[in-house]
C-alpha positions, 0 to 999 in steps of 0.5 A, spaced: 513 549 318 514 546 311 517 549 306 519 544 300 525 547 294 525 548 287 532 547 286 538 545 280 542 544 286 540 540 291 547 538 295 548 546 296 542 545 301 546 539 305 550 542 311 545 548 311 539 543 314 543 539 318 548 544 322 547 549 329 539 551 331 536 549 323 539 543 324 537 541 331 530 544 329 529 539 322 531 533 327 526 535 331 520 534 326 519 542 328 522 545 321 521 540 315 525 542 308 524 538 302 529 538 296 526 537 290 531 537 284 529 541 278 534 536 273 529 531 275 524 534 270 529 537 265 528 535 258 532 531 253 537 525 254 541 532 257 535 534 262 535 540 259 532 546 264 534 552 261 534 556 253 537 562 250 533 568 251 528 570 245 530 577 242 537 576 244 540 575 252 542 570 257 539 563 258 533 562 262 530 556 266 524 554 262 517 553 263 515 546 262 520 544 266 519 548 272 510 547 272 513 539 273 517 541 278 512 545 282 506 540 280 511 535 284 512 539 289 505 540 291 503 534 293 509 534 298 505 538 303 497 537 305 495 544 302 491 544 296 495 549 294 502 551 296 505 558 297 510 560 292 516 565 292 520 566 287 527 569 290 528 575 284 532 582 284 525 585 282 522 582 287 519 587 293 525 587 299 524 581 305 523 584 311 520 581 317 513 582 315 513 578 310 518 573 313 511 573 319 505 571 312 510 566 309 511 563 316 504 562 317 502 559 310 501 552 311 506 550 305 511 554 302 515 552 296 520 557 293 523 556 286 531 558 286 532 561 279 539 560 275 542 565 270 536 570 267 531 567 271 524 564 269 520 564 264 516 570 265 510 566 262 510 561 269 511 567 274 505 570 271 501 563 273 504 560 278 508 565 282 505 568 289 510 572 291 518 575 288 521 577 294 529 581 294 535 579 299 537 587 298 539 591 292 543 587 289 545 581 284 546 573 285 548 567 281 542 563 284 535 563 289 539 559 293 542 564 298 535 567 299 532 561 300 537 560 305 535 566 308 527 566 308 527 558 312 532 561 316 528 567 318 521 562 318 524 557 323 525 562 328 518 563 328 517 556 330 516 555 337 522 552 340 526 553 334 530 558 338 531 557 346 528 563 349 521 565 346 523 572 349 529 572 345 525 572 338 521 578 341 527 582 342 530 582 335 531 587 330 525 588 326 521 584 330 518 590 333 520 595 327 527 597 331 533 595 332 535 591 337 540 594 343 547 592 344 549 586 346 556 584 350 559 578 354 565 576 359 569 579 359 567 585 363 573 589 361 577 588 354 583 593 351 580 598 355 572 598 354 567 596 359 561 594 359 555 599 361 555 599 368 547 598 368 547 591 365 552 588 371 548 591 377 542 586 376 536 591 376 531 588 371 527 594 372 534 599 369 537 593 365 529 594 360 529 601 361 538 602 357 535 597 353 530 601 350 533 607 350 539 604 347 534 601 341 531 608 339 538 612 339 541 606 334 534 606 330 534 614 329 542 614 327 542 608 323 535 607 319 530 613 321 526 610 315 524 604 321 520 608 325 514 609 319 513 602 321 515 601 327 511 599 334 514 605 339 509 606 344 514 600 348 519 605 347 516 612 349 520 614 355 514 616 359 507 615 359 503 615 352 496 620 355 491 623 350 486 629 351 480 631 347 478 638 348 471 641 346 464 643 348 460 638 353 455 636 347 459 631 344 463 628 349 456 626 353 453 623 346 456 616 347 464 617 345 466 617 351 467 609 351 469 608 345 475 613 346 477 609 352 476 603 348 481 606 344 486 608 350 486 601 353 488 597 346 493 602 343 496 602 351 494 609 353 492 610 361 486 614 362 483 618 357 483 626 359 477 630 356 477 637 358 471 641 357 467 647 360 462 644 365 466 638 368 460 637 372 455 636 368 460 631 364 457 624 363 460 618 367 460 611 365 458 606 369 462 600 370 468 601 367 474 600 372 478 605 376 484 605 371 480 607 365 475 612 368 476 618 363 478 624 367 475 631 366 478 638 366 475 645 367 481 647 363 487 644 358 492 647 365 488 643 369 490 637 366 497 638 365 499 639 372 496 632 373 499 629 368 505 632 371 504 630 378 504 622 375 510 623 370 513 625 376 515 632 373 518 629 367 517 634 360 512 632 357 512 632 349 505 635 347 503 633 339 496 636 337 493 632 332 488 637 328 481 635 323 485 638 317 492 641 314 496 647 316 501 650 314 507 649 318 504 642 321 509 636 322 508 629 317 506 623 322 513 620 321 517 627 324 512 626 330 514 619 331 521 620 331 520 627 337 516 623 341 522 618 341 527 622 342 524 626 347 525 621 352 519 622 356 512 622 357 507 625 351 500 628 350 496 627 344 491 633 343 485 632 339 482 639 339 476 642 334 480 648 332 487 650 334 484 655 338 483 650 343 491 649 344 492 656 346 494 655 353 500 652 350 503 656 346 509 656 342 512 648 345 505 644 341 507 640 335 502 641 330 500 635 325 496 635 321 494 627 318 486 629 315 485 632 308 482 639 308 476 635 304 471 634 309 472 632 316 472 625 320 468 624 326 471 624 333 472 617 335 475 616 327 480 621 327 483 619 334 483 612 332 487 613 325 491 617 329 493 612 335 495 608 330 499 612 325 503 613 331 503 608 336 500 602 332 504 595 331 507 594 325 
């Protein structure tokens, strides 16, 4: 990771770089952070690096003085032509994905704005990227530069101790992380979860996610549009498709279960009037033989005989829109808070579902214009609710 900053103020950076895991990270060679100083490029005997505003207002770092920064800068690293951030109020909100493409540049250089901020002229040309800490106004880049190596270096491997811990963090998988407690096991009164003293892995992970969900749906629902829930789901993930044999034995039939296998899904259930004379095919293994059904009946007591009796959500995703139907991100938030196994249906019509009256949920995620084929409409829906950030 090299990340090289555009700064009036390079003492500001000193014990950031040399202090706890950043610290330890530089000395190692694993992070490298250059300081340039922008004074060095002002001009005049006052190495002047800012102007009053035209038309009236503050005073702004100006676009000679900058360019020359840059230039410098760019030749501190190997890349042809470095990354550039420019930390800045009308930037969009740093977020873990951004932080994920930053830290996969080969060199990123951030220019920490001062006063006004930067003439205009130069963030046209030269800026990549502006990005926001949050809603708010600070005196300098500095802080948010801060910010954006810090989140980078964890990132990098052997920056944090355990790998594992960087994938349990909020964010990381679009929810936020479960509680955490320490020793000791009682204070004032309020103890720690007995589940996390009994040393059953198994539990531990299960309290862990479903602590993670309750908090992301009480404390920001807004994640869930983004978030990667099929590792929070409290049951299996199933998906069925009901129809007439012909277009099942057409050649869907494997690309469905390539679906199920790479969104996390079992065997895929395809229910149809004539089981017997469903086309198999050869070679897949047992785990990812599809199943087939006479009638949907059939196939929920199968699921129901896997999931252990456990109540099954059942979300039925249609080709178009219709009145009452749920918007993907409700879906997402029920199948979280059911807290067991969920079904996807893919019927031709809602006719199909019939047998399971009033309990389905419907969404509709397709306009009325036209239709998608099968295996399109299964693959856009899997990943609307169970795809990675």
């Amino acid at each position: 990771m090299h990340v090289t900053i555009v700064t009036a103020f390079p003492e500001f950076f000193g014990d950031f770089l040399s202090t706890s895991i950043l610290g330890r990270a530089v000395k190692k060679g694993l992070v490298r952070v250059d300081l340039v100083d922008l004074r060095n490029f002002g001009r005049g005997g006052y190495r002047q690096i800012d102007d009053y505003s035209f038309g009236s207002g503050g005073m702004v770092l100006a676009a000679p003085p900058l360019a020359d920064a840059l230039s410098f800068a760019s030749q501190c690293g190997k890349a042809a032509r470095p990354f550039v951030v420019y930390p800045s109020p009308q930037g969009c909100v740093l977020t873990q994905e951004v932080i994920e493409t930053l830290a996969s540049q080969d060199h990123v250089v951030i220019l920490c704005g001062h006063y006004e901020g930067l003439d205009e002229r130069f963030v046209e040309r030269e800026v990549d990227l502006e990005v926001t800490v949050g809603d708010c106004v600070l005196t300098g880049g500095e802080i948010p530069a801060m910010a954006i190596v810090d989140a980078m270096s964890r990132l990098v491997p052997g920056v944090v101790g355990r790998g594992e811990a960087v994938a349990e963090d909020s964010f990381y998988r679009g929810m936020l992380d479960h509680p955490h407690y320490t020793r000791p096991a009682s204070w004032e009164g309020m103890d720690v979860p007995k589940v996390l003293l009994g040393g059953n892995a198994a539990d531990i992970r299960a309290w862990r996610r479903t602590r993670a969900v309750e908090r992301t749906l009480a404390r920001r629902p807004d994640l869930l549009s983004r978030a990667a829930i099929r590792d929070y789901l409290g049951g299996g993930a199933y998906l069925a498709l009901i129809g007439d044999d012909a277009p099942f034995v057409s050649g869907h039939v494997f690309e469905v279960v390539q679906l199920c296998r790479t969104y996390g899904l079992g065997r895929p259930v395809f229910i149809v009037p004539n089981p017997g004379a469903f086309e198999t095919i050869s070679g897949l293994p047992e785990e990812f033989a599809p199943k087939v059904f006479g009638s949907l009946a059939r196939a929920l007591e199968w699921i129901e005989r896997k999931e252990k009796d456990k109540d099954l959500l059942k979300v039925a995703v249609l080709n178009e829109r219709r009145d009452g139907a749920l918007h993907g991100l409700e879906v997402k938030r029920r199948c979280l808070g059911c807290g067991g196994p969920v079904l996807f249906l893919f019927p031709e019509s809602a006719e199909d579902c019939g047998e399971l009256g009033p309990e389905v949920l419907w969404t509709g995620l397709f306009g009325s214009e036209g239709t998608l084929p099968l295996t399109i409409r299964v693959a856009v829906a899997l990943d609307r609710f169970l795809g990675a950030r």
